[in-house]
N, C-alpha and C positions, 0 to 999 in steps of 0.2 A: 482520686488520681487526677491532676492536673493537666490538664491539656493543652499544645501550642495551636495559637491560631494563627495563621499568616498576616503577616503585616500587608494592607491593603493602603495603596497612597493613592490618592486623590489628585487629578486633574482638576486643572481649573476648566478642560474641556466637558465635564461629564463626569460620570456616576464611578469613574476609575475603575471597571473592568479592564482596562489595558494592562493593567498593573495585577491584576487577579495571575497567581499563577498555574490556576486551572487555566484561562482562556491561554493564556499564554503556551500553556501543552497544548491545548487544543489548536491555538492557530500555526503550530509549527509542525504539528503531525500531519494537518489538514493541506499543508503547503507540501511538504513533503510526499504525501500518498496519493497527493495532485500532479504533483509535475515529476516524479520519477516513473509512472509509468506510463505515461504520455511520450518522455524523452526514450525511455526505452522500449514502447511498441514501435515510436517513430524509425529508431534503430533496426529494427526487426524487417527495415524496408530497407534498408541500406547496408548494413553491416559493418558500421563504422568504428565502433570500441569493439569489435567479435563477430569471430564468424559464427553465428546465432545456430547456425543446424549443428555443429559439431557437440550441440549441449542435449538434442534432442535422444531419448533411449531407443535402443534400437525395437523395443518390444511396440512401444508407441508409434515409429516411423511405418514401422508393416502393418499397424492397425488404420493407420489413415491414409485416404488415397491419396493421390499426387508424393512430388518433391518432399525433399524434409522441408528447402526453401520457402513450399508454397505453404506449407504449414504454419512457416514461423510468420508470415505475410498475415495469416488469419490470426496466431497469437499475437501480432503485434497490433490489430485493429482491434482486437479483445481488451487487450493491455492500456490503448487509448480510451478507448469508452469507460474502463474503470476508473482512469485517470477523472475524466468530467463527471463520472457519478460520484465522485470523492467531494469534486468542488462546487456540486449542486446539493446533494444528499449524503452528510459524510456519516451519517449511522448506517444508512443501508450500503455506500458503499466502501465504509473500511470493512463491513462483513463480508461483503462482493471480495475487496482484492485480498483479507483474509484465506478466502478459501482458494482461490487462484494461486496464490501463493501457497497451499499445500500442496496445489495438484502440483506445481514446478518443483516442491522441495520430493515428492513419488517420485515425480520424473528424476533427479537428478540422482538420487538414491538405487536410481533402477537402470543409470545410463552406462556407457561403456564408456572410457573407463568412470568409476564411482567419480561423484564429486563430494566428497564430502564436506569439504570446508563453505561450499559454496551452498548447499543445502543447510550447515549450521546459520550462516550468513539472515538466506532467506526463509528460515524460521523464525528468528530474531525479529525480521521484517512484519511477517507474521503476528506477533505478538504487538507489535506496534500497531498494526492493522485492527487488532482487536481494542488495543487500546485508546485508539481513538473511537472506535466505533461507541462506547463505553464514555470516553467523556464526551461528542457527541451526543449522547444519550442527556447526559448530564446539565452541558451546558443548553441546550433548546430546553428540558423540564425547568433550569427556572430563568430564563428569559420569559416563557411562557407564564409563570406567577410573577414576574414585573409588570 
């Protein structure tokens, strides 16, 4: 059975990894699982696209003390630090906002009223998280044998 290989074009800068369309998933997953939750913990302080507690379930609000507000102040500094571990360490941290992103897709599934569209949404996200963690994985094993 024959197989396609991707077409790889050559820079006159370099080895033409810019052009590889692995790197190419990988630096737009890695820019995205960077700076969306960065912009949206930032948010979580402000509540500027949403008022952020009306997404929180009520089972989870009576589980943690304080406000839903003050909660979402602590999910939004959570949200930020996964953001920078994406853009320092993006295996370990597309598995970080992976699983953060399931607890939100629990949460939203368990809120009043249901969200579902928006839990299908950040599943999606999810898989994307995992996907980068995965070529992440990929792309450092063979930079490492260059």
């Amino acid at each position: 059975m024959a197989t396609i290989e991707p077409i790889r074009v050559r820079t006159s800068r370099g080895s033409g990894r810019a052009a590889d369309p692995t790197d190419q998933a990988f630096l737009i997953l890695r820019s995205a699982f960077t700076l969306a939750p960065i912009l949206f913990g930032l948010d979580k302080f402000f509540n500027l696209m949403v008022d952020w507690p009306l997404y929180l379930a009520p089972w989870l609000d009576r589980l943690v003390p304080g406000t839903a507000q003050e909660f979402m102040y602590a999910v939004g500094a959570v949200e930020i630090l996964a953001g920078v571990l994406v853009a320092f360490a993006p295996r370990f941290g597309g598995l970080v906002v992976a699983a953060w992103l399931a607890g939100i897709v629990v949460n939203l599934l368990t809120a009043e009223p249901r969200f579902y569209d928006i839990a299908l949404r950040d599943f999606g996200l999810l898989l994307g998280a995992l996907a980068l963690a995965r070529l992440a994985a990929g792309v450092h094993a063979r930079r490492d044998r260059t």
